[in-house]
Structure formats: structure tokens, C-alpha cells
C-alpha positions in Angstrom: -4.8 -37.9 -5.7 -6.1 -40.4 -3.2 -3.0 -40.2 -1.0 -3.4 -36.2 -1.3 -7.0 -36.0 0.1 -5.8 -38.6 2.8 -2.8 -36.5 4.0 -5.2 -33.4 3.7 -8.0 -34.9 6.3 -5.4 -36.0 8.5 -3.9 -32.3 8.8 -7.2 -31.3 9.0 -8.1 -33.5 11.7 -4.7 -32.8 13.8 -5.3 -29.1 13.1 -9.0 -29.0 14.6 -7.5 -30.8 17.6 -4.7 -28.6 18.3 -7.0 -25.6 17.6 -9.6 -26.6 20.0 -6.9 -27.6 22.7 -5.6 -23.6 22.4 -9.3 -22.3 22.4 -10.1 -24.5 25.5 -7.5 -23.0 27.9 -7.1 -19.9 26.2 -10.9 -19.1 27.2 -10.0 -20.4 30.9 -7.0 -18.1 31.0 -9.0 -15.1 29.4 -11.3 -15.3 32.4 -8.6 -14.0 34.6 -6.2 -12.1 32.0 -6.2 -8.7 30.9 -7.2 -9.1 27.2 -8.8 -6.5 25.7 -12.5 -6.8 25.0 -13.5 -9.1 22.3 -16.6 -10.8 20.7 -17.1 -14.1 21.8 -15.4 -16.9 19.2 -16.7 -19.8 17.8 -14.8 -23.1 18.3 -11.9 -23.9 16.2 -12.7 -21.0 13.6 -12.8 -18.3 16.4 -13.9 -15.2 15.0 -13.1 -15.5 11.0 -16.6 -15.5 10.0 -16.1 -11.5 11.3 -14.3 -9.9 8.7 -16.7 -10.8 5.8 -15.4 -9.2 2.5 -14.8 -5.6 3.7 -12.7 -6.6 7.0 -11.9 -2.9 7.6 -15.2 -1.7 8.0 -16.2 -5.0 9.7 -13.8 -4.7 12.4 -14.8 -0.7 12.5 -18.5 -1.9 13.1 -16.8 -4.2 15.9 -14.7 -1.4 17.3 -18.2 0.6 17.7 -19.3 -2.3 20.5 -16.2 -3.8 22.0 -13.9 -0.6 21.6 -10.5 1.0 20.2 -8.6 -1.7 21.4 -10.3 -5.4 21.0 -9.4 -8.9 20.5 -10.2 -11.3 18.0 -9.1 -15.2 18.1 -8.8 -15.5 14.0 -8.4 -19.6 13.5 -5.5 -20.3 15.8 -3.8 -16.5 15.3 -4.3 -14.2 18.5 -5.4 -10.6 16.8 -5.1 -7.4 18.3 -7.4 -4.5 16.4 -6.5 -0.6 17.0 -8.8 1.7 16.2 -7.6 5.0 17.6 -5.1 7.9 16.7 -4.3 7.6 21.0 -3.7 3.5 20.5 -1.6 4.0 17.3 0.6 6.1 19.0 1.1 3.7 22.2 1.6 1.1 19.1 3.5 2.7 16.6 5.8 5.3 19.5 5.5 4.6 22.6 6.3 0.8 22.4 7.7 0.5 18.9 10.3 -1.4 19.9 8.2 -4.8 21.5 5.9 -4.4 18.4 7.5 -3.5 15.5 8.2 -7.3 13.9 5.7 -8.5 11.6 3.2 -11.0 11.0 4.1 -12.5 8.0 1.3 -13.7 5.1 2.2 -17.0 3.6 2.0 -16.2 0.1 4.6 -13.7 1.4 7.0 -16.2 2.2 7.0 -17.1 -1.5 10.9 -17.8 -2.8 11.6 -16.7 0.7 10.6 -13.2 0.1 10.3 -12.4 4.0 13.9 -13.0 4.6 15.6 -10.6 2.5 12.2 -8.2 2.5 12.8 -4.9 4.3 9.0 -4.6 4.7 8.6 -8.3 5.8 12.0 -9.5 8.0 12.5 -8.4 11.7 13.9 -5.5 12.9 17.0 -7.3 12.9 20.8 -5.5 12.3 20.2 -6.4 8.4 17.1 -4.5 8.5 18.7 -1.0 10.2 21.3 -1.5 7.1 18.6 -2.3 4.6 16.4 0.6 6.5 19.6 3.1 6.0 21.0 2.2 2.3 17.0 2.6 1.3 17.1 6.2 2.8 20.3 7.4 1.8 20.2 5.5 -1.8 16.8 5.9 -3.0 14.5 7.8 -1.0 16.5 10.6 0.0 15.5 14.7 -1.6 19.2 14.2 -3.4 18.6 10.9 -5.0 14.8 12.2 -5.5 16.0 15.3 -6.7 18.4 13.9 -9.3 15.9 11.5 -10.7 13.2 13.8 -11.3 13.7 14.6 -15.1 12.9 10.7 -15.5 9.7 11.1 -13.7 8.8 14.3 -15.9 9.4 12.8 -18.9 6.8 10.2 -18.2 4.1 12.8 -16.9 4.8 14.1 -20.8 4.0 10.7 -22.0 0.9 10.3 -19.9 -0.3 13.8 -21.2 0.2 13.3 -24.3 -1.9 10.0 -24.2 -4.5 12.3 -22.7 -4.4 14.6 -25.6 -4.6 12.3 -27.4 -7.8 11.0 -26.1 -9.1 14.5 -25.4 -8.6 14.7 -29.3 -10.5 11.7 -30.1 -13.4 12.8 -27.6 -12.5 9.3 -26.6 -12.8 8.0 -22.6 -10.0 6.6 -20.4 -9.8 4.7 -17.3 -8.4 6.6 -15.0 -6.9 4.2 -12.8 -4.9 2.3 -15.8 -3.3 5.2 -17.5 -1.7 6.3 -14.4 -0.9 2.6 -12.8 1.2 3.2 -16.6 2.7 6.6 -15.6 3.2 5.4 -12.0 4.8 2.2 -12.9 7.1 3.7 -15.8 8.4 6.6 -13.5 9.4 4.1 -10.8 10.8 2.1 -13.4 12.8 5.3 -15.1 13.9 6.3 -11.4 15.1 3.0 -10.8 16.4 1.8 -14.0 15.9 4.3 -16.8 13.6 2.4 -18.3 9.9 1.6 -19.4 7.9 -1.6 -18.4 4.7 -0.5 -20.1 3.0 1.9 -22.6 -0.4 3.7 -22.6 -1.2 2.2 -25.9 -0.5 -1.5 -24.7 1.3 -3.0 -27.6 3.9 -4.5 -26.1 3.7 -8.4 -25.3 6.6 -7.4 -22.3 4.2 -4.6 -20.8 0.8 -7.3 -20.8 3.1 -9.7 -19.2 3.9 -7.7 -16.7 0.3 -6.0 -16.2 -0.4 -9.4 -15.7 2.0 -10.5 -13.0 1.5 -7.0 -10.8 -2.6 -7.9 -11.0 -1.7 -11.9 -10.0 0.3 -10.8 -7.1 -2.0 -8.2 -5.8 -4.7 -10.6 -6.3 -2.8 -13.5 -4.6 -1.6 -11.0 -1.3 -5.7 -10.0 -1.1 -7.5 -13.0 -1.1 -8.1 -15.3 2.3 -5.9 -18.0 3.0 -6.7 -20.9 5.2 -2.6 -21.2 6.2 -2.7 -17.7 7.1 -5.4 -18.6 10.1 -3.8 -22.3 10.7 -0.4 -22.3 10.0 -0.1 -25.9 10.5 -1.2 -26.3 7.2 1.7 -24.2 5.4 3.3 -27.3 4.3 0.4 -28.6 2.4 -0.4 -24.9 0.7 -3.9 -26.0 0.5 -5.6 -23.5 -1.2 -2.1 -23.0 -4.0 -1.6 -19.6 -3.2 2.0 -19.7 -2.4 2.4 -22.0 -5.6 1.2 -19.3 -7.5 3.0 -16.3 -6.2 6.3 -18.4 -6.3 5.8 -17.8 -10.5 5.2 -14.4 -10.1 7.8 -13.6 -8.0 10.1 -15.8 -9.8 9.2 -14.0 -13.0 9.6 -10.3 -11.3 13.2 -11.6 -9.6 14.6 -13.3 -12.8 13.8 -9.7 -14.4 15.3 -7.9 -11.6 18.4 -9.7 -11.7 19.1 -9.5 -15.4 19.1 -5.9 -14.8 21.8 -6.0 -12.3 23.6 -8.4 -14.1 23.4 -6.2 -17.3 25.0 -3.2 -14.8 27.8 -5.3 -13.1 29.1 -6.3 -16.6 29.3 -2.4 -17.8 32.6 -1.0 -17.8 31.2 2.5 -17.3 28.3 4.3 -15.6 26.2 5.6 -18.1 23.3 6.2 -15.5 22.4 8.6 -12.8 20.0 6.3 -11.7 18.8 4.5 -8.1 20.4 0.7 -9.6 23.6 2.1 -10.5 23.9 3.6 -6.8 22.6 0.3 -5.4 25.3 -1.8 -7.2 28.2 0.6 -5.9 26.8 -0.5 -2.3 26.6 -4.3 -3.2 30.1 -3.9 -4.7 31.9 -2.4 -1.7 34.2 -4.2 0.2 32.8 -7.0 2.9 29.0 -5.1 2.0 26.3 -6.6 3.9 23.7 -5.6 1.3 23.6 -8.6 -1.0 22.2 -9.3 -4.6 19.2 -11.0 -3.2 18.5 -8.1 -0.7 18.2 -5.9 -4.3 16.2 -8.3 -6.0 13.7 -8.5 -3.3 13.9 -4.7 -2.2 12.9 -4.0 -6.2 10.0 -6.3 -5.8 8.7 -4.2 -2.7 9.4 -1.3 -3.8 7.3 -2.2 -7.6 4.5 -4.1 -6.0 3.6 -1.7 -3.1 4.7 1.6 -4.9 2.9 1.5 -8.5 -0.5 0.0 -7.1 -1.1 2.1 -4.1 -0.3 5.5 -5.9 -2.0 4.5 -8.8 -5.3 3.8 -6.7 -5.3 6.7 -4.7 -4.7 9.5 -7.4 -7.9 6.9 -9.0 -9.9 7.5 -5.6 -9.1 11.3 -5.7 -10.6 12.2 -9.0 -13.1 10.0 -8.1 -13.8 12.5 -5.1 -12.7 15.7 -7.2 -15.6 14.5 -9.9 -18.4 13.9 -7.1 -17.4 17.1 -5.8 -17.5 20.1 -8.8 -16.3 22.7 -6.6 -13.7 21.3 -5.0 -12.2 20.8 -8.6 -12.6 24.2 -9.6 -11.0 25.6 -6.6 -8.0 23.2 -6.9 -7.9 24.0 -11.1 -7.8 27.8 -10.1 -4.9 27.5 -7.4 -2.7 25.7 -10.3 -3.4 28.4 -12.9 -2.7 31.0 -10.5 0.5 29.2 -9.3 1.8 28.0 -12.5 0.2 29.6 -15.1 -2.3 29.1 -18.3 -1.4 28.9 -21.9 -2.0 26.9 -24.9 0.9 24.3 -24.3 0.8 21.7 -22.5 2.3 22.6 -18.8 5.3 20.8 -17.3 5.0 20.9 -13.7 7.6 20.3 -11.2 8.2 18.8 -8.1 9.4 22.2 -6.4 5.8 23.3 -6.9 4.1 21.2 -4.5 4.8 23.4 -1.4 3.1 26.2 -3.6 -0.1 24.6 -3.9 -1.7 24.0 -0.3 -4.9 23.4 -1.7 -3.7 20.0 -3.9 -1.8 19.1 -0.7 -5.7 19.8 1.3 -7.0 17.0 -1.5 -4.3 14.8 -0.9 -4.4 14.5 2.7 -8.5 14.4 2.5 -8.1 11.4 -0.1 -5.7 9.2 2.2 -7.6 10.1 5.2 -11.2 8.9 3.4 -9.4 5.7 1.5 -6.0 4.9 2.6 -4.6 2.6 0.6 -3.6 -0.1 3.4 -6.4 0.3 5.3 -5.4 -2.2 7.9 -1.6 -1.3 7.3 1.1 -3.8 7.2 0.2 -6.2 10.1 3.2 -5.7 13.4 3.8 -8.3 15.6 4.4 -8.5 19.5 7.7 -9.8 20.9 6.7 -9.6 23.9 4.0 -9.3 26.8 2.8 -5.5 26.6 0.4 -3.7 28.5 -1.4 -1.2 26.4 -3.7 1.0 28.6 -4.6 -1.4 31.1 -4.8 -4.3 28.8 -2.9 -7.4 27.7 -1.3 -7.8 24.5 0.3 -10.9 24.5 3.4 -12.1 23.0 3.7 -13.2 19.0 0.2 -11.5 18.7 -0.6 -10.2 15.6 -1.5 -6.3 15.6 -3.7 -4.8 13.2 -4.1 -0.9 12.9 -7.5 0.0 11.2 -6.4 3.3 9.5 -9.8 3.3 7.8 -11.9 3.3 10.8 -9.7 6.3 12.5 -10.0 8.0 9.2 -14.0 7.8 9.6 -14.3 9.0 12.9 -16.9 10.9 14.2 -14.9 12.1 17.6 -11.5 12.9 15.4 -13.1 14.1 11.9 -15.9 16.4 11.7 -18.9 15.4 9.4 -16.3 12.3 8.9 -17.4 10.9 5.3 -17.8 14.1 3.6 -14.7 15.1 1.3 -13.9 18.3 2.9 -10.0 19.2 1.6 -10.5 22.3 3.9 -10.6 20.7 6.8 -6.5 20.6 6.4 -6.1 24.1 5.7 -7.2 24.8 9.3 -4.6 22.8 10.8 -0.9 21.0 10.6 -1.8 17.2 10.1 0.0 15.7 7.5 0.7 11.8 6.9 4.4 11.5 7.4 4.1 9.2 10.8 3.7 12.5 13.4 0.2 13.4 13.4 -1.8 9.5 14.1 -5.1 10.7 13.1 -3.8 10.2 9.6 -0.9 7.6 9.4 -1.9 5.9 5.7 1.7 4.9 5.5 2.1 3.9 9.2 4.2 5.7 11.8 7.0 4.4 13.9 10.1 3.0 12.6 7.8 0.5 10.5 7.1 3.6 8.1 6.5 3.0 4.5 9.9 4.0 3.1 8.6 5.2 -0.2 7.0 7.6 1.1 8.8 10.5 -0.1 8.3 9.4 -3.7 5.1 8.2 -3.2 4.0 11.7 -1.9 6.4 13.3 -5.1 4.3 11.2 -7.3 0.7 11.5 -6.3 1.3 15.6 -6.2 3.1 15.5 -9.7 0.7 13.6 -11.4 -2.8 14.7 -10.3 -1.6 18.6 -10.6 -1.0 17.5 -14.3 -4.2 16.2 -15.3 -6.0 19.0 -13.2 -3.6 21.7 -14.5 -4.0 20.7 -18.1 -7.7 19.2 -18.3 -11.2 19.9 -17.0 -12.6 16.6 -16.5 -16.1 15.1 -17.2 -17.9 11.6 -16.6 -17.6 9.1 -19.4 -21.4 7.8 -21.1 -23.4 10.8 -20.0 -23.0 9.8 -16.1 -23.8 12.5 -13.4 -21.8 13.2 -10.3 -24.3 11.7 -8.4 -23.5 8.3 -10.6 -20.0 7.9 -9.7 -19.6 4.5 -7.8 -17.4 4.7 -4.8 -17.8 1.1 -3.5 -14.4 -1.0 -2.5 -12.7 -4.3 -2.9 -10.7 -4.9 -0.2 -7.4 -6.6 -1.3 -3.5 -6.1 -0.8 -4.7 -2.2 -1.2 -8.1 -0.5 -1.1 -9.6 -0.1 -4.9 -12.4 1.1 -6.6 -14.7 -2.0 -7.3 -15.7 0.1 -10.7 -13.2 1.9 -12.9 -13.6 5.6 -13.3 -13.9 6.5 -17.1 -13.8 10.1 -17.9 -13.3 12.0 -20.9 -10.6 15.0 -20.6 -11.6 18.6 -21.9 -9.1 20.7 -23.0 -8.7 23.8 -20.5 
């Protein structure tokens, strides 16, 4: 242990001196560069103490002094903030190429996760054939199409646990039961299968409740190697130690499932892993079985705990907000219809119901789930409206703060789904006032289901259910503060008790 601490003070020590050696001529360069403004760092730590515990409305605050495009020295990592739809675009369009690699956490780097990542590697050959099998294989409308009756089945499941509940007069948390229904209808698109049940009696669906929370939990919190990457050998703080066992336990799981599809003689399956192991199987393939394993793991971590937390964080809204619930409960009846059963709705309606779509769009624009996005990294010198944006910088796009704009949004923090039935903006990468999945060819490649999903499942419960506030609570009472993480969640549940329609 002695040795440990020793080796741990020297790094230390080494690191401080190397820090303060870049902070000394960087500040004597920056006097005649063209770096974008910045607040003035401190030695060796630069300008960490800044983000505090909400880092997207920190460097929003920040933004408000220095402007949409500022600099920030975090430990030894040159940071580039963007906080404007007009930035984004020069960003994520007009120079997409030069700064469209990444900036990779190192709990990321876990069992060498950012190699075979689509999200995490470079924009490297590999990634235009990951980029392309991903489009064609799983996210396009005739894979999406053909995998829908797996999804519906599981919106039956989650309403019938609501039934059951409204039955009972009982209470649910919101956010759980659909992180359930997300999870299983990824699962049952990918694999025709469930990994959890409402009920939670299953030792296999705790377990993995358990890893999904230890990984986002692991990707949110700070991590002194991420701000001195000298110190990535030593793992200080254990992070990466941990989120090897996660990973570990997600891939080993991954790749019995492949392994249980490779050794059938027949496809019984219309599923995305069956068409995945016909690519993998094809003659001199460049998709390998560790570019599935780790594509699976993206696609399960990002997928189930960003939909799941913004269908939470739009009843939230819809609850605080009485009318706007009624008006979007009277465009489903209208469009599909009221009787005593339970309704089965189907993808096909979502283009009929502009009004849910008006909700949607208002939700991601007032809490996008990645509220910084995925951080891009420049591979080379760029000017960006007169300034400087210097080469392996990293580049973070503050979503948030464009979301809450006073000069783009009208009456910005008010949850006004009308707002989008005056215009064309959507959030598929072409309108950057509201780019929660990013823009660019860095887009979030689930975005098709993800949009699918969030539709499907929030016209269900609305379509089905009139909704009301758990333990006597008001509208007035619902809590709408954040924890900042891997996404953006509520810091308190929202229980609510379902009333049959």
C-alpha cells in the first residue's frame, strides 16, 4: 500500500509539473492567438472548479458573459463550449469533417470499448462500414418496420402492468416501468427476448437493472484521468476498474447470444441479431464479433436510459401542465378511437398525431437527454468565426443552453408544445436549434427507433389512462430538478397513479 501511495505522489507531482509547464506558455501564446473568449484559469486545475454539479447550466451561465463560443482550460484538456444553433451548424456541417473524432472518457476505454465503438472510434473506414451495416441492418423503416410486432407486444405488457396498478389504486414510478418497456422492446427487436419484468422477480432482470445503473453511474461521475490523462495508468479514482465488470458482464452476455445463433442450423428469427450474423458471416466481412458485441452494448446503454428518461420528463411536464394533457388525450381519441379495451397503437399513427409529436419536440428541446452531447474532437487547426479552435481540442455542444434561449425560443422555459405547430423544426440533425441527438455525420444512429419508441409508448399511457399525482401531490408539487450524469434525469421519481379513461 506504501509503494502505491508513493507511485501515486510521484504521478502527482510529475503531472502538476507538466500541467503548469502547458499553462505557462499556453497563457503566453493565448495573448497573441485567436482563442475564443474564456474565463481566466487557475493554475494547474484551470477552470474545473466551473462546472460544479450541473455543468450544462454552469457553462450556460458562462456563455451569458464570455459568449456562444468560449474556451475553457479543464486540468490539462483544451475545451471548446458552443452554445448557439449558428456555432452548431459551423460545428456539426460546415466543418464536420476536421471535428467529427471524439474525445474519448476513460471509463470509456473500459475492455477497449472505444476501438470497436461506433459512437466512440474515429471516423475511420471501419466506422463508414459500422456507420452503414447500423443503417441498413437495424435502423432502417424495413428492419423497423419488421420488428414492430415485438415492440407492441411489450407496450401490452407494460399496459397491462398499468391496469393492473390502476386496479389496485396502487402508484408507479413512472420512469422504471418504462426503462422496463424500453429495455424489453430493444431487447425483443434485437434478440426476441426479455431482460426484465415489471414485477421484478427475476434474479437475471435485478442483475441487470443493476449493471445498466453502475454504468450510467460510472460514465456520469468526474474523473480525475479524464482532466489529466497522465494518470490513466494508475486509474486513481477505480472507475475504469469498475466499468471493466460491467462491461465484461454485458459482453459475456452479448456473446452467448451470438454464439447460441451461429450454432443454429436454421433461422427461426426475424430479428436485428440474425441479420447481423449474416453480415459477420459473409465472406472476407469486415464487421467482426467484437464490433457486435460492442455495438449491442451502445446500442442498450444509450438507447433504454435516454428514452426511458425523456418519456419520464414528459409526463412530468404533461402533469405540471393539465391542459396540455387534455389537448394531447383528445387528439388520440379523435385519431384512434375510445372504447372499453385496452388500445393497441401503432407506429403508422404517429404522423397522425402532430400534437404528441408538438410534446415531443417541446420535451427534448426543455431536457435533452445529452445535454452536452457526445464530446467531438478537432483534428486539426479550425477557424470558427474568427476564432481559433485548436487541434486535439475537445468540443462540447451545450444543447441545453440553446434549448433555453431567450433570442431562439420564445418565453424559453415554459412548456409550450405549440410553439412546434407553427413551424417545421424537428430533431433529426437539420433544424440546430433543436439537435438532442446531434447533427452531422456524428448523429445518434438510434434515432429512428428512439423517436418510434418515445411516440409509441407515451400515446399508450395517454391514450389509455388519465393520469394523477401519487400521495395527494398538486401540480404545483411536481419536482423538476436534475442530476446531471451520462444523461439528464429527474433527481426525484415521478409516482402517479393511472385512472382508467
Amino acid at each position: 500500500m506504501n509503494y502505491l501511495l508513493l507511485l501515486l505522489l510521484a504521478f502527482l507531482v510529475c503531472a502538476t509539473i507538466h500541467v503548469l509547464i502547458i499553462f505557462i506558455l499556453g497563457t503566453k501564446k493565448s495573448k497573441s492567438s485567436k482563442d475564443p473568449p474564456r474565463p481566466y484559469p487557475f493554475p494547474i486545475i484551470g477552470n474545473i472548479l466551473e462546472l460544479g454539479s450541473q455543468p450544462h447550466k454552469s457553462l450556460a451561465k458562462l456563455s451569458q458573459t464570455y459568449g456562444p463560443i468560449m474556451s475553457l482550460n479543464l486540468g490539462s484538456i483544451k475545451t471548446i463550449v458552443i452554445s448557439s444553433p449558428k456555432l452548431a451548424k459551423e460545428i456539426l456541417h460546415k466543418h464536420d469533417q476536421i471535428l467529427s473524432n471524439r474525445t474519448v472518457p476513460d471509463t470509456i476505454r473500459a475492455l477497449d470499448h472505444h476501438i470497436f465503438s461506433m459512437v466512440w472510434m474515429p471516423p475511420t473506414n471501419q466506422w463508414r462500414i459500422l456507420r452503414r451495416v447500423s443503417a441498413n441492418k437495424v435502423f432502417s423503416p424495413q428492419q423497423l418496420d419488421s420488428t414492430q410486432v415485438f415492440r407492441q407486444r411489450k407496450m401490452r405488457e407494460l399496459l397491462d402492468f398499468v391496469k393492473e396498478k390502476n386496479e389496485k389504486a396502487e402508484s408507479l414510478d413512472i420512469g422504471e416501468a418504462t426503462f422496463v418497456a424500453v429495455l424489453n422492446s430493444l431487447s425483443n427487436t434485437f434478440f426476441s427476448m426479455d431482460l426484465d419484468d415489471h414485477h421484478n422477480n427475476s434474479k437475471k432482470s435485478q442483475e441487470f437493472k443493476e449493471i445498466f445503473l453502475g454504468i450510467m453511474k460510472e460514465a456520469g461521475r468526474p474523473n480525475v484521468v479524464d482532466f489529466f490523462p497522465m494518470l490513466r495508468k494508475l486509474d486513481p479514482q477505480g472507475a475504469r476498474a469498475r466499468m471493466n465488470n460491467y462491461f465484461g458482464k454485458l459482453i459475456d452476455f452479448f456473446d452467448g447470444l451470438v454464439e447460441e445463433r451461429l450454432e443454429r442450423e436454421t433461422k427461426l428469427s426475424n430479428d436485428v441479431l440474425d441479420s447481423l450474423v449474416e453480415v459477420m458471416m459473409e465472406d472476407n466481412s469486415q464487421v467482426t464479433r467484437p464490433h457486435l458485441l460492442h455495438l449491442f452494448l451502445d446500442l442498450f446503454v444509450a438507447g433504454t436510459d435516454t428514452t426511458s428518461s425523456t418519456i419520464e420528463w414528459a409526463m412530468s411536464e404533461l402533469l405540471r401542465n393539465p391542459q396540455k394533457l387534455e389537448q394531447v388525450r383528445k387528439e388520440l381519441q379523435q385519431v384512434i378511437g375510445k372504447d372499453e379495451q385496452q388500445q393497441q397503437i401503432e407506429e403508422s399513427y404517429i404522423t397522425k398525431l402532430p400534437y404528441l409529436r408538438a410534446v415531443v419536440k417541446e420535451t427534448l428541446r426543455l431536457h435533452p437527454p445529452i445535454p452536452l452531447l457526445v464530446p467531438h474532437k478537432s483534428e486539426d487547426n479550425v477557424e470558427i468565426c474568427g476564432f481559433m479552435v485548436p487541434k486535439d481540442a475537445q468540443i462540447l455542444v451545450n444543447v441545453w443552453a440553446m434549448g433555453r434561449d431567450s433570442n431562439v425560443w420564445r418565453n424559453p422555459n415554459e412548456f409550450l408544445p405549440e410553439r412546434f405547430l407553427e413551424n417545421d423544426v424537428d430533431f433529426k440533425g437539420q433544424d440546430f436549434e433543436l439537435i438532442p441527438f446531434g447533427a452531422g455525420r456524428r448523429i445518434c444512429p438510434g434515432l429512428p427507433l428512439a423517436s418510434r419508441t418515445i411516440h409509441i409508448v407515451l400515446a399508450s399511457l395517454l391514450c389509455n389512462y388519465d393520469w394523477k399525482l401519487a400521495n395527494g401531490k398538486k401540480k404545483e408539487d411536481v419536482d423538476m430538478s436534475e442530476t446531471y450524469g451520462i444523461t439528464l434525469h429527474k433527481t426525484h421519481p415521478l409516482h402517479v397513479i393511472p385512472i382508467q379513461a
